[in-house]
C-alpha positions, 0 to 999 in steps of 0.5 A, a space after each residue: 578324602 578323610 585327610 583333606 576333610 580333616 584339613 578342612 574341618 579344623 586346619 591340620 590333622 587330627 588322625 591319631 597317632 599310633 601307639 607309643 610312638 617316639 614323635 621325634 625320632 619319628 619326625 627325624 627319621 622322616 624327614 630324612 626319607 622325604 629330603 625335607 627341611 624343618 625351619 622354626 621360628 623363635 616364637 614356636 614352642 622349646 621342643 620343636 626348636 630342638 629337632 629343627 634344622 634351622 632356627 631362626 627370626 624372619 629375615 634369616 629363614 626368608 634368606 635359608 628359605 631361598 637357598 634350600 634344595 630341599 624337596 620339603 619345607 616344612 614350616 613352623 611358624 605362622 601362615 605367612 611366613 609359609 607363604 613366604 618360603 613358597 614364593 623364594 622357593 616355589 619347586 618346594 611343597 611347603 608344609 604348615 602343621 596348622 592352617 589356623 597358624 595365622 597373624 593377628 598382624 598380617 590380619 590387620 591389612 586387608 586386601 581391599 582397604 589397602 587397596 585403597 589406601 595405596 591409592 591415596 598415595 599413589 607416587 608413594 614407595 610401599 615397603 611392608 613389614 614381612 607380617 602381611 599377606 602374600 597379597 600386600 607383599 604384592 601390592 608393595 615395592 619392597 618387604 622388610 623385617 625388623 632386622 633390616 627395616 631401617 636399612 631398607 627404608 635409608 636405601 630409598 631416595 630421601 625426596 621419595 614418599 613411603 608408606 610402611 605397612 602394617 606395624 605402625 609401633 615398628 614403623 614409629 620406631 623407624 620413623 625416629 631412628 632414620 629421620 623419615 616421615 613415614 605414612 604409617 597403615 594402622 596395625 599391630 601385633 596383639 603379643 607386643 601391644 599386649 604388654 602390661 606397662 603397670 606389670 612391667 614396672 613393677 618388675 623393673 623396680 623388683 629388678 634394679 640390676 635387670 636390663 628390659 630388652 623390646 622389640 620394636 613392635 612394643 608399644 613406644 611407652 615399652 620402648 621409652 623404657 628400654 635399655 636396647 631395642 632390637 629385632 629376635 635376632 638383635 636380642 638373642 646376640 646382645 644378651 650374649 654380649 651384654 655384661 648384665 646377667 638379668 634381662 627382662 626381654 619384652 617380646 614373646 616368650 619362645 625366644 627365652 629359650 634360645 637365650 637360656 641356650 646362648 647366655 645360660 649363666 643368665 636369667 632371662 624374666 619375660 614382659 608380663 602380659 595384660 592378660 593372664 595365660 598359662 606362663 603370665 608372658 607374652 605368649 603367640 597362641 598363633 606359633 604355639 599351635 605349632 606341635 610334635 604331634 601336627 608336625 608328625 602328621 604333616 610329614 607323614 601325610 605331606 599336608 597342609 600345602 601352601 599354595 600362592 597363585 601366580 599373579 601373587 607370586 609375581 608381585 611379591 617375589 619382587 618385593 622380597 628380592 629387593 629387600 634380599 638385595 640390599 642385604 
């Protein structure tokens, strides 16, 4: 009862931790014992990329996600992309360390609005960016990441109308690569938007030998200056190709350390953000409430739990799976 209190109270354990434990031998020792599996996203902090069994952007953990027999998933992330791994993989328990673990992306698509602005476009196909809800997932007919985006919205018939949801910038960019008149829903991620163009500049004319490298979800005025636009995983491959040694890579900073890992001979400068914080970058408060210390206590006490209720499952299994398919 303390546990589930605790869980209720703040989103994740805050039992103490014994003293002068090794939190990651721990974990790894644990993990073991429990058949569990750690994915990590790209955007979680260094240390908890460094004990995971796999690292990865959206699509890559959706698929491994899929596979894994595992009787654990533990998911360091964010709210969705848990609720994702337990709808490919629903005899799983998936664990997130913090429920508070959210999106600022996801949260801009309400249930009921977009309800509602589907049914304006009632013939139209309904392919949403993997940052939503369970229940856009759902309500759409196919997911994408920013991997694959413009590969699934090709693969839709040409005469089909599509509203692309939530990542309007995203759905700006796919709009211009594929040549579709896409119905855009209004969102955004506050990490990609937050992007200071001004500071930016600055540092492009401080680096004249840099390349800037941007997601998609940036800002078109961060993109119109960008020598190569890609997903986390598209980035982390051209920095490791590229023949220029400086990048100033404009996404969150946690993928800075999977590109010092890959490229180390080159210097990596993270797109300031509007706000100072403790780096000056663009930092995911969501994915850096990931922790040792959280992840410890979710493996020893098998909580938080994700949970997708079955008329949910349904519906966005689907989408996921015609997303997977055209893969």
């Amino acid at each position: 009862m303390f546990i589930e209190n605790d869980i209720k109270n703040n989103g994740f354990i805050t039992k103490k931790l014994p003293e002068g434990i090794d939190l990651k031998s721990e974990i790894l020792k644990m993990k073991a014992e429990k058949n569990a599996v750690i994915l990590a996203h790209y955007y979680v902090s260094d240390d908890i990329q460094a004990i995971a069994d796999y690292v990865g952007d959206s699509l890559a953990l959706a698929q491994i996600s899929k596979k894994l027999s595992a009787e654990i998933i533990v998911f360091c992330g964010v709210h969705f992309m848990a609720e994702t791994a337990k709808i490919l993989n629903p005899n799983a328990k998936v664990l997130l360390p913090d429920l508070n673990a959210g999106c600022s992306l996801a949260d801009s698509a309400p249930e009921a609005s977009f309800k509602e602005f589907k049914s304006q476009h009632p013939d139209a196909v309904v392919v949403s960016y993997i940052n939503c809800s369970s229940e856009i997932k759902a309500l759409s007919d196919y997911i994408c990441t920013s991997s694959n985006a413009i590969d699934v919205v090709n693969a839709i018939p040409k005469e089909k109308q599509i509203i692309f949801a939530p990542d309007k910038n995203l759905g700006m960019y796919v709009q211009q690569v594929t040549g579709r008149d896409l119905i855009l829903w209004d969102g955004a991620c506050m990490v990609h938007v937050n992007i200071s163009i001004e500071k930016l500049q600055m540092i492009i004319d401080s680096n004249p030998e840099a390349e800037l490298i941007a997601h998609p979800e940036c800002l078109p005025a961060v993109l119109s200056k960008a020598q190569f636009i890609g997903s986390t995983k598209a980035l982390l491959a051209y920095v490791q190709t590229s023949p220029t040694n400086t990048f100033i890579v404009a996404t969150e900073a946690g993928i800075l350390y999977q590109m010092k890992l890959q490229a180390p001979d080159k210097k990596f400068i993270p797109a300031p953000a509007l706000e100072s914080n403790s780096c000056a970058c663009s930092e995911c408060p969501y994915m850096k409430m990931n922790t040792l210390e959280k992840l410890y206590n979710t493996l020893y006490y098998e909580l938080p739990e994700i949970y997708v209720n079955e008329k949910t499952q349904e519906g966005a299994l689907k989408a996921l799976n015609n997303m997977l398919a055209i893969q």
